[in-house]
C-alpha positions as CSV (number, residue, x, y, z in Angstrom):
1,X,12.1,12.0,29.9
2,X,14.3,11.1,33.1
3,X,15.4,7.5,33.4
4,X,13.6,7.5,36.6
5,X,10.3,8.8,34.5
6,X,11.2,5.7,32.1
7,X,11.4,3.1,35.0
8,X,7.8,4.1,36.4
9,X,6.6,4.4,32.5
10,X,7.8,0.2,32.5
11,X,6.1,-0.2,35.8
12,X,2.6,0.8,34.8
13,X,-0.3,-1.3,32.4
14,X,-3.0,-0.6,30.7
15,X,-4.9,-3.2,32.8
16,X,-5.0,-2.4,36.4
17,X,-4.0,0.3,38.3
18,X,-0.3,0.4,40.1
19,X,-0.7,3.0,43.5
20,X,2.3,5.3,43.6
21,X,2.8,4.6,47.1
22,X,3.7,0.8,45.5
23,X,6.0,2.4,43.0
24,X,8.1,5.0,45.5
25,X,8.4,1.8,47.7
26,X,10.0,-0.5,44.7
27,X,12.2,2.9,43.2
28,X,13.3,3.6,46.4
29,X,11.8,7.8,46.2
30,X,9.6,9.6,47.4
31,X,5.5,9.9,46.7
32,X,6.1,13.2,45.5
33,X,8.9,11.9,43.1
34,X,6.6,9.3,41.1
35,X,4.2,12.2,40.7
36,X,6.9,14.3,39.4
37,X,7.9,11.1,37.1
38,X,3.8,10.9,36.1
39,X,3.6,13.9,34.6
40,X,7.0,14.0,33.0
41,X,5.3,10.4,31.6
42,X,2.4,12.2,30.3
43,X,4.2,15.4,28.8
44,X,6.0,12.6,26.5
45,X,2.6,12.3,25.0
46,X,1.4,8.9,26.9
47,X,-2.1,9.1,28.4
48,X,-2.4,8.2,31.7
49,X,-5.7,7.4,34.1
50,X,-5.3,8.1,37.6
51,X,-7.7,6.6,40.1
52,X,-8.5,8.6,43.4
53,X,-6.9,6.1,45.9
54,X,-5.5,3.5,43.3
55,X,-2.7,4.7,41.5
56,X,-2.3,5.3,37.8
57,X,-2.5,2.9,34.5
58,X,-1.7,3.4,31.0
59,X,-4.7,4.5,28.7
60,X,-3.4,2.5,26.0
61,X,-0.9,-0.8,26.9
62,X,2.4,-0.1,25.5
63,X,4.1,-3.4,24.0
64,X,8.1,-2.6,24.6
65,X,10.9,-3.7,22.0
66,X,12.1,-7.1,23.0
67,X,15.5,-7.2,21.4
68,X,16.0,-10.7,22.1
69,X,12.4,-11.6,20.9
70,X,13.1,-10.0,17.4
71,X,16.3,-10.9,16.8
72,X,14.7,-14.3,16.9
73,X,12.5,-13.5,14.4
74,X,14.9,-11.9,11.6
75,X,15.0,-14.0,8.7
76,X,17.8,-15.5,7.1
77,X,19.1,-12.8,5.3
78,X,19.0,-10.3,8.5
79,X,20.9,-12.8,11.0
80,X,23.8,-11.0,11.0
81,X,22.1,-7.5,12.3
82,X,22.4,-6.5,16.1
83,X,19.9,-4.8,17.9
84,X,20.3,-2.9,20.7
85,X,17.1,-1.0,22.3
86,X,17.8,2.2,24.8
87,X,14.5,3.8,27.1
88,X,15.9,7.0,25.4
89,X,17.9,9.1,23.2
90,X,18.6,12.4,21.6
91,X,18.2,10.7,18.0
92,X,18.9,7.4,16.8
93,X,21.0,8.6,13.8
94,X,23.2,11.3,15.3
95,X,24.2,8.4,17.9
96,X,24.4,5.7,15.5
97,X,26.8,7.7,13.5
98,X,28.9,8.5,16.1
99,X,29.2,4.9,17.0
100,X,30.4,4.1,13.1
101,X,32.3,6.9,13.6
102,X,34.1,4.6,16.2
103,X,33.4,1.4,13.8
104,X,30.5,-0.4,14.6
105,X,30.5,-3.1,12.5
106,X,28.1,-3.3,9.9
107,X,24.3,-3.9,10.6
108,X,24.6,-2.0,13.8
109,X,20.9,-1.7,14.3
110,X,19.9,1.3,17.5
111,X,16.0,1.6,17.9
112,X,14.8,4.3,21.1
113,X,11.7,3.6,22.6
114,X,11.7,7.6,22.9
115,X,13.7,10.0,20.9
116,X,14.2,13.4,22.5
117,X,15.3,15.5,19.6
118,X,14.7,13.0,16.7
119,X,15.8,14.5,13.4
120,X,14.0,14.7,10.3
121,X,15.7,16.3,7.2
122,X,17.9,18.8,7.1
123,X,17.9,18.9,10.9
124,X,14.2,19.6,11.3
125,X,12.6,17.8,14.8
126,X,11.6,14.5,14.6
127,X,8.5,14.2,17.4
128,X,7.7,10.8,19.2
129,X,5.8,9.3,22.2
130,X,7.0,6.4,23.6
131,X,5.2,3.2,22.5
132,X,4.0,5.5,19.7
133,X,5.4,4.0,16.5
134,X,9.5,2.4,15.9
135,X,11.7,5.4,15.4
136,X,15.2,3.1,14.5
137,X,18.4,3.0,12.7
138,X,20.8,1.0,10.8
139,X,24.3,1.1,9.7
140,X,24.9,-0.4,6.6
141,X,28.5,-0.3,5.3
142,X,29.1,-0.2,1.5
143,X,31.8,-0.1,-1.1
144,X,32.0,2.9,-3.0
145,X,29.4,6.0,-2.0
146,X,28.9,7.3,-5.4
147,X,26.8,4.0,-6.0
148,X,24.1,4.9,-3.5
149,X,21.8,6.8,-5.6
150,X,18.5,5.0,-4.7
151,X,18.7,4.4,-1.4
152,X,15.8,5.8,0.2
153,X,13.9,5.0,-2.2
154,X,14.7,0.9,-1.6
155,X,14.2,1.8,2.3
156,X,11.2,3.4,1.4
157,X,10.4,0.0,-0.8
158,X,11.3,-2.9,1.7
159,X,9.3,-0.5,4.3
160,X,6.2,-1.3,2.0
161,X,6.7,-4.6,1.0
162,X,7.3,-5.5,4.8
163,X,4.0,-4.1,5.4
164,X,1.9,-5.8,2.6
165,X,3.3,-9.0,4.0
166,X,1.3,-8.4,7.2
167,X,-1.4,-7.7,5.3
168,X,-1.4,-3.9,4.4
169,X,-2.5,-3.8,1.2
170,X,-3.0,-0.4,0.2
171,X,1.1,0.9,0.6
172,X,2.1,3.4,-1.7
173,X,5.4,5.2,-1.9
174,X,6.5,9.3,-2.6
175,X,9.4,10.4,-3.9
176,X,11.7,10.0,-2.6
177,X,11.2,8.7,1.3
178,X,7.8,8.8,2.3
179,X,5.0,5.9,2.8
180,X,2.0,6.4,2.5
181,X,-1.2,5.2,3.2
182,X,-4.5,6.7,1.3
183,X,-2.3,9.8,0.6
184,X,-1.7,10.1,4.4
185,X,1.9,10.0,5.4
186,X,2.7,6.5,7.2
187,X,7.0,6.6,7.7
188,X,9.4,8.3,6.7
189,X,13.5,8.2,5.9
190,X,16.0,10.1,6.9
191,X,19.4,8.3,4.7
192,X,23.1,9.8,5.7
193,X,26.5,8.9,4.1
194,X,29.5,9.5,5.7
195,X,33.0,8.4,3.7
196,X,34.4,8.5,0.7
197,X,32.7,9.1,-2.4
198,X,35.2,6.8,-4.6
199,X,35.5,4.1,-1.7
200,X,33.9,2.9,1.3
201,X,31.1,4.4,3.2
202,X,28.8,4.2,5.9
203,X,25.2,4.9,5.1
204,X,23.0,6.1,8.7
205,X,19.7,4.7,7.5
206,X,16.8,6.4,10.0
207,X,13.1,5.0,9.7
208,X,10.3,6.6,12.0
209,X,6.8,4.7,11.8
210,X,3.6,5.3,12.7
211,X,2.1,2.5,14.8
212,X,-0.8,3.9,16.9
213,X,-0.4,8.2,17.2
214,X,-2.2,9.4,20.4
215,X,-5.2,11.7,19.2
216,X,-3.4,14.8,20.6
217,X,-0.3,14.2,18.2
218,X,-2.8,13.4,14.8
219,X,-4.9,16.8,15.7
220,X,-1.3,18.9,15.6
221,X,-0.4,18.0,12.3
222,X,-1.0,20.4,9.8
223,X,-0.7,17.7,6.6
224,X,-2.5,14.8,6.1
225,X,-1.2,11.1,8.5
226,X,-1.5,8.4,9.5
227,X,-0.5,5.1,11.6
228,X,-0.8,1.4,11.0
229,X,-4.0,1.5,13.8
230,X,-5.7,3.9,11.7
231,X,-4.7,1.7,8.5
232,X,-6.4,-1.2,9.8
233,X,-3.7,-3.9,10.1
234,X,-4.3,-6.7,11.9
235,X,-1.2,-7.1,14.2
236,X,0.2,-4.1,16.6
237,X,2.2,-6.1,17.9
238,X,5.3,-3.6,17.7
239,X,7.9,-6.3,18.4
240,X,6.7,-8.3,15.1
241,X,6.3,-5.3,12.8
242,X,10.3,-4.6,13.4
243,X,11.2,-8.1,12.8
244,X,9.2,-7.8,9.6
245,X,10.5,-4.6,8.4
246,X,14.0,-5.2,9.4
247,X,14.1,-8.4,7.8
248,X,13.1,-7.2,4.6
249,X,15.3,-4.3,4.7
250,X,18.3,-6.8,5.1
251,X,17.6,-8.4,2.2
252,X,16.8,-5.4,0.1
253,X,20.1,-4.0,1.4
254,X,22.1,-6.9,0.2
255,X,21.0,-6.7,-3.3
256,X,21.2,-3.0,-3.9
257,X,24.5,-3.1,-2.6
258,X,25.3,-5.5,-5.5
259,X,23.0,-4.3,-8.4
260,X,22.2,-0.5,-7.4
261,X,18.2,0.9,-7.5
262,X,17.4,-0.4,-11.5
263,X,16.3,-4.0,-10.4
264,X,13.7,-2.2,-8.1
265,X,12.9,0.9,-9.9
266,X,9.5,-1.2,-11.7
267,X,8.4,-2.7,-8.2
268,X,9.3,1.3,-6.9
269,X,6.8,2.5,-10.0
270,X,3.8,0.1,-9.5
271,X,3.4,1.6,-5.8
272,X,4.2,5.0,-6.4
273,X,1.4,7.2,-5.6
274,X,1.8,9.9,-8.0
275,X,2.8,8.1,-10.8
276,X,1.0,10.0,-14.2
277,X,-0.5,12.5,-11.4
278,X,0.4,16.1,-12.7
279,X,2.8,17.7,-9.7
280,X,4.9,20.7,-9.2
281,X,8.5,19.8,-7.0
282,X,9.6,22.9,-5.4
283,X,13.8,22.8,-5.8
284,X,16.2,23.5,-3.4
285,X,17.0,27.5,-4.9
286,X,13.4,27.7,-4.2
287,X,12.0,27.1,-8.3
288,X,9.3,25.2,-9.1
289,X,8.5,22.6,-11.8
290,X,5.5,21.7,-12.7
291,X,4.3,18.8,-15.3
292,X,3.4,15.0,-15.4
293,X,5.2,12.4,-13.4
294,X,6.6,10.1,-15.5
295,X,8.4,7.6,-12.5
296,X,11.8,7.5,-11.9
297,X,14.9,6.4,-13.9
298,X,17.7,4.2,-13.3
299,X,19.5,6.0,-10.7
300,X,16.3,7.1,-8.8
301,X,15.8,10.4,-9.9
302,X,12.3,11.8,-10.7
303,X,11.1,12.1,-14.1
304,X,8.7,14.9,-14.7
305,X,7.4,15.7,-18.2
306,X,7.6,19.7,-18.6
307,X,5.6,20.9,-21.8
308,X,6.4,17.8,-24.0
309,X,10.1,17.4,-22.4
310,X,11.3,14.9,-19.9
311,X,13.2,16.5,-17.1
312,X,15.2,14.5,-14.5
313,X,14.8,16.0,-11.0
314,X,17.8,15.0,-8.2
315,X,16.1,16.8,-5.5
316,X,13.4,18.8,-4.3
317,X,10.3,18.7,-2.6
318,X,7.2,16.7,-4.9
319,X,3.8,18.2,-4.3
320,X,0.2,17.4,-5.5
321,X,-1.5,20.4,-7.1
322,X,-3.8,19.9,-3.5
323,X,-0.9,20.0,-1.3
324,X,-0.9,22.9,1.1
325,X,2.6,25.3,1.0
326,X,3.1,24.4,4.8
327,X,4.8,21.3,5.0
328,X,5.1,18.8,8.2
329,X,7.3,15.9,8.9
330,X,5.5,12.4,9.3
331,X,6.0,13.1,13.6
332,X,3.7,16.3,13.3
333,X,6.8,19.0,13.1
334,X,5.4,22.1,10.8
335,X,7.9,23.7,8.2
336,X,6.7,27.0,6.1
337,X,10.0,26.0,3.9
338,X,10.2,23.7,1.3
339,X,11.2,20.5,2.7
340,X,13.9,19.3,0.1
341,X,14.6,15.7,-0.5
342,X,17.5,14.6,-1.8
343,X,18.6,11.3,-3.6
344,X,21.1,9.7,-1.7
């Protein structure tokens, strides 16, 4: 989307209709230009009514990121993160980590109302609409990089427990980055280290989050999702779900960087959807295992019982003996390859 398109997106509401002759006047273009910018508006995915002889309005009200608003609301343990909020962007991590490459200080937190070429794992695209969901990042700096086995699943963790705070009860987590809700995927997490394995390091944290999907994305999905409308929380408001989540993430942050994933692996467990489900986890040379899970140990790795044995899995991709072979990303992006996930 053009920053123009993005200027006339802010302009419109869900409540009246704004005439385009109104918005080429304020934008200082053409007529012809805000219809160019309309449709650019609705190929992001954002339904749009227009009125013979009144203009356009939003389907559905978009509430924008106030960055102000929820740095207000962060609690104490989050104070020190800094938001910034673009219209725009390729992907929130690839620019993120080109700003630690620069060093931004840590809790550098970059949320896009709109990612263009949002990344999922191993470079697969990450789809949004704008208004859609909260498709973030946040640089967290730690110590030594060979301590970070756990991390997503803690993101994955503070994502649920910010939830069940605002009253979504029925979170559960997936090895080792997804959130789910009734088996349908919620968010996901996309974790990157950069640095020194022995020494300090900057981990990329990426978090997409389905608030309220348009119909058109949900019917192009090929694997079962979801968003916190069709969930049934209360509040929407986008603006206090970030505060929420990021506030919570802070704090879960701050204490894995001091004690590592086994103080959470029990919480991790008692949410974990597939806990004592029998699975099969497709590994990354493309072999299969397939037994009981057992949970995870210390370290985050999954533990799978394999005819009587315990076997600790590092990465792969788990799957319910119902789970279709073609795999999609929580944004509706299809992959007929495994999707491998590793511990980070």
């Amino acid at each position: 989307m053009r920053p123009l398109s993005f200027r006339v997106l802010r302009r419109l509401a869900a409540a009246t209709f704004t005439s385009g002759t109104l918005l080429a006047r304020e934008l200082s273009v053409s007529r012809s230009t805000i219809w160019t910018a309309v449709r650019d508006i609705e190929r992001s995915g954002v339904a749009i009514e227009h009125g013979l002889g009144r203009g356009y309005r939003l389907m559905q009200s978009i509430d924008f990121i106030d960055a102000a608003g929820v740095q207000s609301m962060l609690g104490q343990s989050a104070r020190g993160l800094s938001l910034t909020v673009l219209d725009h962007c390729e992907s929130t991590n690839t620019a993120l980590a080109r700003q630690a490459e620069d060093g931004a200080p840590h809790g550098t937190v970059l949320l896009a109302e709109w990612q263009t070429a949002g990344r999922g794992r191993f470079d697969r695209r990450w789809s949004s609409a704008p208004g859609a969901g909260l498709t973030f990042s946040v640089l967290w700096r730690f110590d030594k990089g060979s301590s970070l086995a756990g991390l997503s699943l803690v993101v994955g963790l503070a994502i649920a427990d910010a939830l069940r705070v605002l009253g979504l009860r029925e979170v559960r987590l997936k090895w080792p980055n997804d959130v789910l809700v009734r088996r349908r995927k919620l968010a996901g997490v996309l974790t990157e280290i950069r640095g020194d394995m022995l020494g300090p390091c900057a981990a990329v944290i990426g978090i997409g989050l389905n608030v309220r999907l348009p119909q058109s994305t949900i019917d192009a999905i090929d694997q079962p999702v979801t968003d916190l409308a069709r969930s049934g929380l209360d509040t929407l408001d986008r603006n206090a779900i970030l505060g929420a989540v990021l506030s919570g993430l802070a704090s879960a942050l701050e204490r894995f960087g001091r004690e590592g994933f086994a103080p959470f692996r029990r919480e991790w467990q008692a949410h974990c959807a597939s806990l004592h489900r029998t699975v099969r986890v497709v590994l990354p040379d493309g072999g299969v295992v397939r037994g009981t899970m057992l949970g995870v140990d210390a370290q985050g790795a999954l533990r799978i019982e394999v005819d009587g044995e315990t076997r600790r899995v590092f990465s792969g991709e788990l799957l319910e003996p119902s789970s279709s072979a073609s795999r999609t990303k929580a944004d509706g992006t299809a992959s007929r390859r495994p999707q491998q996930a590793e511990i980070e």
